[in-house]
TORFILUM-84553 format. One line per 3 residues: number of its first residue (from 0); their letters; for each residue x, y, z of C-alpha. Coordinates in Angstrom, 2 decimals, decimal comma. Last residue first. Layout:
N
NUM> a> X/Y/Z; ...
% end
This chain:
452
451> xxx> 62,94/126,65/95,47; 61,87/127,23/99,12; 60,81/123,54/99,27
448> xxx> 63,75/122,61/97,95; 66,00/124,29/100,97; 67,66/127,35/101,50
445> xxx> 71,26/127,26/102,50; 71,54/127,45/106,47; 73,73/130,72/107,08
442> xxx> 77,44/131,03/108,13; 77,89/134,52/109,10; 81,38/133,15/110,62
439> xxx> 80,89/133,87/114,05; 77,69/133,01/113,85; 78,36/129,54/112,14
436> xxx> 81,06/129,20/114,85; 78,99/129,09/117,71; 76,20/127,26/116,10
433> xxx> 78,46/124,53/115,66; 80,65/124,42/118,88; 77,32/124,00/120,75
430> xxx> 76,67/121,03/118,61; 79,61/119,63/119,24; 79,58/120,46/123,30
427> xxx> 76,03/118,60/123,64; 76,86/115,75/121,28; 79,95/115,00/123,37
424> xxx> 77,84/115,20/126,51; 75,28/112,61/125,06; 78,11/110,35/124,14
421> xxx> 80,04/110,42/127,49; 76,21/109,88/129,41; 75,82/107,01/127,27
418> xxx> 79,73/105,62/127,80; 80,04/106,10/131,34; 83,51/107,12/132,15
415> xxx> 83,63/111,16/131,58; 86,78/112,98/131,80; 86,51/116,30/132,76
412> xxx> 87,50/117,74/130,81; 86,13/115,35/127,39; 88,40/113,85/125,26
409> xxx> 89,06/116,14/121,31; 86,69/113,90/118,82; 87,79/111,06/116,78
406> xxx> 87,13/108,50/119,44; 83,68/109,98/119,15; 83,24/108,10/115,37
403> xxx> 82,40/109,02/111,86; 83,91/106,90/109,01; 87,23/106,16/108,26
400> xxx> 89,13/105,74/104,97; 92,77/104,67/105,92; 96,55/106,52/106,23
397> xxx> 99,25/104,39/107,58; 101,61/105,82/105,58; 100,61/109,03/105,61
394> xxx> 99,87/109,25/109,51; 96,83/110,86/110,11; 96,67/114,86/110,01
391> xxx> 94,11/115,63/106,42; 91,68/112,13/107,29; 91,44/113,44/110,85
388> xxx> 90,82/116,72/110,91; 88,28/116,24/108,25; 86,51/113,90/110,68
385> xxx> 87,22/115,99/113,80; 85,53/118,64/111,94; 82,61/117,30/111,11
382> xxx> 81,52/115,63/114,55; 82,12/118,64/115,74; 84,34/119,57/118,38
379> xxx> 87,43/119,82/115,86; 85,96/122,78/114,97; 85,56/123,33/111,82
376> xxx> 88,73/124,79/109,11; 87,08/127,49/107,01; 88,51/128,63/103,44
373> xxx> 88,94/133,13/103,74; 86,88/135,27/102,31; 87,38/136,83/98,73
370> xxx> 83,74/136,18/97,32; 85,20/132,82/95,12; 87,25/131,45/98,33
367> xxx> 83,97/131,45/100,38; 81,63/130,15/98,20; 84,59/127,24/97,46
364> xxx> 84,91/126,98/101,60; 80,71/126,29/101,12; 80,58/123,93/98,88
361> xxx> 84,05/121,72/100,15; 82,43/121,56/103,54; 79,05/120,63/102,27
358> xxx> 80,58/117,94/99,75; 82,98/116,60/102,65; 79,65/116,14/104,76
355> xxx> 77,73/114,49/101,92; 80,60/111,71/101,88; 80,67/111,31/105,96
352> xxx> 76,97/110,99/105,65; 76,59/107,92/102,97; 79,86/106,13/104,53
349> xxx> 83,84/106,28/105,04; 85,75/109,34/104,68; 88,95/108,84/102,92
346> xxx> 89,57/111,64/100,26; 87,78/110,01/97,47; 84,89/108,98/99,43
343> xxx> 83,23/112,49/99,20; 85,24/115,42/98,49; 87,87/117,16/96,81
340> xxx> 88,82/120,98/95,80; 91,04/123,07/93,71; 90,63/126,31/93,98
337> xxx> 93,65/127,16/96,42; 96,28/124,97/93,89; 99,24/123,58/96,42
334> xxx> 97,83/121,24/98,90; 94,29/120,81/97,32; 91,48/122,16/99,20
331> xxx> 88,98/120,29/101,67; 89,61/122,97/104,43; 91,43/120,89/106,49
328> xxx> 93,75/120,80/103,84; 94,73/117,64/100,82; 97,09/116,32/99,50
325> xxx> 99,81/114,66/102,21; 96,61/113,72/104,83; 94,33/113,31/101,84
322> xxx> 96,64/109,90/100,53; 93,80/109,95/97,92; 90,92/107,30/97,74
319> xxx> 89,14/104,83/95,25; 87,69/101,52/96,25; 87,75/98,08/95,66
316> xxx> 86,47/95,99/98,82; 88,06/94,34/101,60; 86,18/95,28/105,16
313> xxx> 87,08/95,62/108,67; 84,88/96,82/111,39; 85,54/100,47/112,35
310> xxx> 84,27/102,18/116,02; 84,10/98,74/117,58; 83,83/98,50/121,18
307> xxx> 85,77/95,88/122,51; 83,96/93,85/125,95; 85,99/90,12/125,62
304> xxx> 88,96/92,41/123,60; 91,67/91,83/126,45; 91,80/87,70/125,43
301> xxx> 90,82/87,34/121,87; 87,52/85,49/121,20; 86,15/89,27/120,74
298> xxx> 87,21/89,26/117,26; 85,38/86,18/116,51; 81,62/87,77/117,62
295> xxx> 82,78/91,20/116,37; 83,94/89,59/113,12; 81,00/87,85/112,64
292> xxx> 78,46/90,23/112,90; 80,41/92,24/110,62; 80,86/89,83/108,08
289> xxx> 84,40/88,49/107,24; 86,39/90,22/104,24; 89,21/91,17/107,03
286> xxx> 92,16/93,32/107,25; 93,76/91,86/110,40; 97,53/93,02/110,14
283> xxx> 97,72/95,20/112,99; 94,05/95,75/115,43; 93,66/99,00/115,16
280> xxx> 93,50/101,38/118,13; 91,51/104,65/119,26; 91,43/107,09/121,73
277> xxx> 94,92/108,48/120,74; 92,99/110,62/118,11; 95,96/111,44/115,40
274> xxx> 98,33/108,53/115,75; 95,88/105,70/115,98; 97,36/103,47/118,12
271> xxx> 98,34/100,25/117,20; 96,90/96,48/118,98; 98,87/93,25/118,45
268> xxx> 97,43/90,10/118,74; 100,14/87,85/120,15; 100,81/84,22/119,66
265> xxx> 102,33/81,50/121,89; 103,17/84,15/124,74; 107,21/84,97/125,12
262> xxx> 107,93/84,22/128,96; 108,55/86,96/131,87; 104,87/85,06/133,14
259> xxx> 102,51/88,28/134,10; 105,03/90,83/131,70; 104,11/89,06/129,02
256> xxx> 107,04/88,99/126,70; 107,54/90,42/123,38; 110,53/90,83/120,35
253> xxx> 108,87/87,84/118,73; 105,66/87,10/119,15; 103,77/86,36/115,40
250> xxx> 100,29/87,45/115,01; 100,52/88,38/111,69; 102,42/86,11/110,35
247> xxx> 104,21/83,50/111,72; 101,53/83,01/114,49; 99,43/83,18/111,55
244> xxx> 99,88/80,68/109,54; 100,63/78,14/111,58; 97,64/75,88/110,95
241> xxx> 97,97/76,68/107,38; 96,81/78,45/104,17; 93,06/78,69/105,63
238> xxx> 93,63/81,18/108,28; 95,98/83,30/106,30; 92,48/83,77/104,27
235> xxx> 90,86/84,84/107,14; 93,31/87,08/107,86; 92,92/88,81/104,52
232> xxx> 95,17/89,03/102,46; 96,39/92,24/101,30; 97,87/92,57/97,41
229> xxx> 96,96/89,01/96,69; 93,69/89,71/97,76; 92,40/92,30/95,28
226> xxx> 95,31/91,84/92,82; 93,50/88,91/91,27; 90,89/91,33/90,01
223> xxx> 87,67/89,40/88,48; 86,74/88,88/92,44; 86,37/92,45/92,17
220> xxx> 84,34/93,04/89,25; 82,03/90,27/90,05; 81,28/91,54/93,65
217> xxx> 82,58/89,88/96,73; 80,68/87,53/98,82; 80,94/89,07/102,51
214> xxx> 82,24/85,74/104,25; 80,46/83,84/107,04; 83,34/82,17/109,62
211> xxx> 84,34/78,56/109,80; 88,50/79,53/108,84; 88,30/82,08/111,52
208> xxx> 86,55/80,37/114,29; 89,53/77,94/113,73; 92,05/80,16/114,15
205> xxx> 90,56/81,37/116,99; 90,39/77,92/118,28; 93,94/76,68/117,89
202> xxx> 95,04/80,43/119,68; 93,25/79,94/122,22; 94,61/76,37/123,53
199> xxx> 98,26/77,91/122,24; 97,98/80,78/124,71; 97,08/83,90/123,31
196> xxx> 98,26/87,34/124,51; 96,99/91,07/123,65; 99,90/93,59/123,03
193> xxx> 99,02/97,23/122,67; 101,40/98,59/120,84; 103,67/101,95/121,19
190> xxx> 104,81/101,27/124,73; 105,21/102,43/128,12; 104,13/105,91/126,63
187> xxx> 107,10/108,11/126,81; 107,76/107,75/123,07; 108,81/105,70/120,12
184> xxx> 109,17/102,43/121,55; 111,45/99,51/120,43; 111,24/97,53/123,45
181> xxx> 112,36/94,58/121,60; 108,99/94,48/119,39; 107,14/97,69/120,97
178> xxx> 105,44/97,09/124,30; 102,00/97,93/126,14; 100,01/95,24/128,44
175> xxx> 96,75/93,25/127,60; 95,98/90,28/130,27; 96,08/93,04/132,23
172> xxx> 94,62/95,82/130,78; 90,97/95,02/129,49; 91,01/96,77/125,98
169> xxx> 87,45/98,85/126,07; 88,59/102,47/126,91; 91,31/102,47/124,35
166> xxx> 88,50/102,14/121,45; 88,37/99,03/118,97; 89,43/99,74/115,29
163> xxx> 88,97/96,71/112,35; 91,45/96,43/109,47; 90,69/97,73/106,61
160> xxx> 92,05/96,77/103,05; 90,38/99,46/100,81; 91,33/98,97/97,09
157> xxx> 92,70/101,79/94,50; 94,80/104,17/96,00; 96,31/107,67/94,88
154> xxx> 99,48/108,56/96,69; 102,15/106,74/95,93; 102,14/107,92/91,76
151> xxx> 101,77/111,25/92,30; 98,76/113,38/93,30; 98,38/114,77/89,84
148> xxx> 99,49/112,16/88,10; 97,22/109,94/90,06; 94,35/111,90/89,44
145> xxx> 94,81/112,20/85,88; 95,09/108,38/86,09; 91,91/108,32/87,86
142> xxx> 90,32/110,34/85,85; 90,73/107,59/82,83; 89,61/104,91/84,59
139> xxx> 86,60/106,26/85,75; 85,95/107,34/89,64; 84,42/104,00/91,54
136> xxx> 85,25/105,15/94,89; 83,36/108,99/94,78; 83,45/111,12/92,14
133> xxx> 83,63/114,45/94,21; 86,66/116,80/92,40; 85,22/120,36/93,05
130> xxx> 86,46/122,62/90,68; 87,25/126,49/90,28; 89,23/127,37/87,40
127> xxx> 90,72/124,15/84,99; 89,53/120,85/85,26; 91,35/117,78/85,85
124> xxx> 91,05/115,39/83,28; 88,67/112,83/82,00; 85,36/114,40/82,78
121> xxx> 82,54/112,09/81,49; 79,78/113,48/80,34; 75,88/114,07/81,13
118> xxx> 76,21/118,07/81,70; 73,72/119,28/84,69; 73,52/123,24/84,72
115> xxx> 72,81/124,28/88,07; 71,69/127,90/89,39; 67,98/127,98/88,04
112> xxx> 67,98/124,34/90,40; 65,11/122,31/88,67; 67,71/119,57/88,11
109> xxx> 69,54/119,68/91,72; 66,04/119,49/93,21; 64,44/116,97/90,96
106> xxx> 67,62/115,06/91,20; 67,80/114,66/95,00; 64,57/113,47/95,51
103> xxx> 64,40/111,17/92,84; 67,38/109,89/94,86; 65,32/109,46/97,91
100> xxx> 62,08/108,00/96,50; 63,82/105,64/94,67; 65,90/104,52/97,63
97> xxx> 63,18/104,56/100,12; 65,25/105,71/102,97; 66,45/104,34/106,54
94> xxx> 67,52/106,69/109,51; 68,15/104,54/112,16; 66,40/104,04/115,70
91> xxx> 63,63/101,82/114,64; 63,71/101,20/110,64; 60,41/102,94/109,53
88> xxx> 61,38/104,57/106,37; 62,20/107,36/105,88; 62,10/109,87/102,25
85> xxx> 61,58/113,09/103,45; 64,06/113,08/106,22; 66,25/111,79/103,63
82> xxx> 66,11/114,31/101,09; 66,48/116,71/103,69; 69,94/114,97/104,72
79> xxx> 70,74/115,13/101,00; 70,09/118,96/100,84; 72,02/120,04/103,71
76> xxx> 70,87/123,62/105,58; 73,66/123,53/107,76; 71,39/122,35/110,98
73> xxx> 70,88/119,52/109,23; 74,61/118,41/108,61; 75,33/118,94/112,17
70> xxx> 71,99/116,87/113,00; 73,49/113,92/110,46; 76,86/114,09/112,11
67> xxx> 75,30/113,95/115,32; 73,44/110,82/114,58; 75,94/109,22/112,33
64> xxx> 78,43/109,05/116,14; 75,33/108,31/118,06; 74,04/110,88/120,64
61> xxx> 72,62/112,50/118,40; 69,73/109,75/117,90; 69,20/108,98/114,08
58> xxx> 71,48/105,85/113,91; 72,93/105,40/110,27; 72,03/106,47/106,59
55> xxx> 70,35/103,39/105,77; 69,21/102,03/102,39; 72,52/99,56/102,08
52> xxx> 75,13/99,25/99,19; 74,39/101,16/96,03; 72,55/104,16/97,50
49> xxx> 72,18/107,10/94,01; 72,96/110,51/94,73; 71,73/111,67/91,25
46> xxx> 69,88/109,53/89,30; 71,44/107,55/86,13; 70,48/104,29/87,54
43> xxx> 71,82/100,83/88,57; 75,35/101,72/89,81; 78,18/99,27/90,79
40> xxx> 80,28/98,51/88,01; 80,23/101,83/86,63; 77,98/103,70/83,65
37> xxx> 79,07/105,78/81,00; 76,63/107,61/78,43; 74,18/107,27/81,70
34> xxx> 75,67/108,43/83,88; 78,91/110,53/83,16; 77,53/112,93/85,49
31> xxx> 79,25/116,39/85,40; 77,60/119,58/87,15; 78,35/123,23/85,98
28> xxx> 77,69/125,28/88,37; 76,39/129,14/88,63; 77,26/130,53/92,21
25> xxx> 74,22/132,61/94,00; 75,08/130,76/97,67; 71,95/128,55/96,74
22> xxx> 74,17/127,42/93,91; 77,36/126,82/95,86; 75,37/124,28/98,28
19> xxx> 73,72/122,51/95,91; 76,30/121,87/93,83; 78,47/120,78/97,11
16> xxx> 75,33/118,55/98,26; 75,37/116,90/95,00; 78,76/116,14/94,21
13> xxx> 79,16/114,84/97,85; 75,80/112,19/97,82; 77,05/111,66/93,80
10> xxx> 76,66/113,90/91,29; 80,70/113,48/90,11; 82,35/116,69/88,89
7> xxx> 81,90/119,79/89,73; 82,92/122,65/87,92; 81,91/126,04/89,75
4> xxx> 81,60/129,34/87,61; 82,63/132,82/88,37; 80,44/135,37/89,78
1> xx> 79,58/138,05/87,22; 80,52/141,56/88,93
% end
């Protein structure tokens, strides 16, 4: 019997990796670029799988967060983590690629694919049959809409406002303690928030380290956008519209008390747990445009967070993303139409690798669904899996792109407290809980270009 044929849409890092996936699996796709006819904001070329921001992929070592996902990815057979192998640089202990060299890469060997039949158009509505949906933050105007009719209007977004995330492990408790605004706590936990205390001394300089700190200049087409900050400001921006600002704001204390004084602190920074990992906390109302080196430097000025490790730093920047945990399944697939599928950025996972992971899932569940098997869920032991666990279980309405981290992952029995051996041993188990379940599953590596 003829196998039926793929749409994909987008040849981004995801596009790419889920044509390439579904064509080595004997699947005929039809891949839509609008590049060049149409271009975006942000892209210089009409290659595939094209870097705008940075030339590096992440740490290479496994026992980074982007380390294991990378090896996960590799050991899957993925094209774009091939590509990049092939195309380092030296950068020390991160994977960093010759841009050219690494989307040329990619587009000679989804181009020369017998399999893959590249159509330079824009898609403006939701395709019919089997689709893949992978066109990334800057998806055109007019898919977006379709998008957004699809999803419904509340759940289609179109600018990231992130605040940073610091793990459990690394808030010093006391001078932190737990409470909800007059005691209003959900569970058995002593406390939904994580409250961390400034005195007014402390609080007059952090606001101050704030209003002096290096901004990430935006780009033309968002600074164009008055919505952009008006919609979210940053807390930088509170910063400059007052001395007071924020301890009215933000970082107001009503409803607390410090349990070392019985008294209401001059300003509170107020910590919320992530509701699907429990290993992980945001830091309320402090979406941020700063630089990263900054913000870690600033953010640690607050009493509990001297030592924080960040998994997330905050950024501002316009973006495109679904409410995935209300839309989407673990296995990638829309909630109520089986062969419908998205990927990349779009449903909330943050980076180069986290995109070209949701493109191999989505490839190889579509393989699946198209020879009568059943869509795969990963183990949440994988690096993979937690992250698709994630961004389909978070809390709707708190719901935020993320990119790859171990406070994602299922806590170690027994419990492990120093960090580098906790790393290495959560590498050890994901990877295990890969090959385990590609067995089980009859999951092979697809070929790669050299086999082509």
């Amino acid at each position: 019997m003829t196998k039926p044929t793929v749409t994909i849409v987008g040849a981004g890092l995801a596009g790419s990796e889920a044509a390439w996936q579904l064509a080595n699996r004997g699947f005929t796709v039809h891949l839509y670029e609008m590049r060049p006819k149409k271009t975006t904001e942000a892209h210089q070329t009409d290659k595939f799988a094209e870097l705008v921001c940075s030339n590096s992929l992440g740490a290479r070592s496994v026992d980074r967060a982007m380390g294991l996902l990378k090896e996960e990815l590799r050991r899957l057979g993925s094209l774009i983590i091939e590509a990049a192998d092939a195309s380092a640089l030296p950068a020390g202990g991160a994977l960093a690629v010759g841009r050219e060299e690494f989307s040329d890469y990619v587009t000679q060997a989804i181009s020369q694919h017998r399999n893959i039949h590249v159509i330079r158009e824009e898609v403006t509505d939701i395709p019919q049959g089997p689709a893949i949906i992978a066109t990334g933050p800057l998806t055109s105007p007019a898919l977006a809409e379709r998008i957004r009719e699809l999803a419904g209007q509340d759940y289609l977004y179109f600018y990231d406002a992130l605040a940073p995330i610091v793990t459990l492990e690394s808030i010093k408790m006391p001078p932190c303690w737990r409470q909800s605004r007059y005691d209003r706590d959900s569970g058995e936990t002593g406390g939904d928030y994580i409250n961390c205390p400034m005195n007014e001394e402390e609080y007059r300089a952090f606001v101050q380290a704030l209003r002096e700190a290096e901004r990430i200049e935006l780009r033309q087409f968002e600074r164009d956008d008055e919505r952009f900050f008006e919609a979210c400001l940053p807390v930088e921006v509170l910063a400059m519209r007052g001395e007071d600002a924020l301890a009215f704001g933000p970082m107001r204390p009503v409803g607390l008390r410090d349990p070392r004084t019985g008294k209401r602190p001059f300003a509170v920074v107020q910590l919320r747990q992530d509701n699907l990992a429990g290993t992980l906390y945001n830091l309320v109302g402090f979406q941020t445009n700063i630089r990263w080196p900054e913000q870690k430097r600033i953010f640690r000025l607050i009493p509990g967070l001297e030592e924080a490790e960040f998994v997330r730093l905050g950024q501002m920047h316009r973006n495109t993303f679904i409410n995935a945990p209300v839309l989407l399944r673990p296995t990638l697939q829309w909630h109520d139409r089986d062969d419908l599928f998205f990927a990349g950025q779009i449903i909330g996972t943050e980076g180069y690798v986290g995109s070209t992971a949701g493109g191999m899932l989505a490839g190889v569940n579509m393989a699946r669904l198209l020879s009568g098997q059943e869509p795969l869920v990963m183990p949440r032991e994988t690096m993979m899996g937690a992250l698709f666990w994630y961004v389909t279980h978070a809390e709707p309405k708190e719901f935020q792109p993320m990119k790859a981290n171990f406070g994602l992952l299922p806590p170690l029995q027994p419990r492990v407290r120093r960090k580098r051996e906790r790393y290495r041993k959560y590498a050890e188990r994901a990877l295990a809980a890969l090959e385990e379940w590609m067995a089980k599953h009859g999951i092979q590596p697809a070929q790669l270009m050299t086999d082509h």
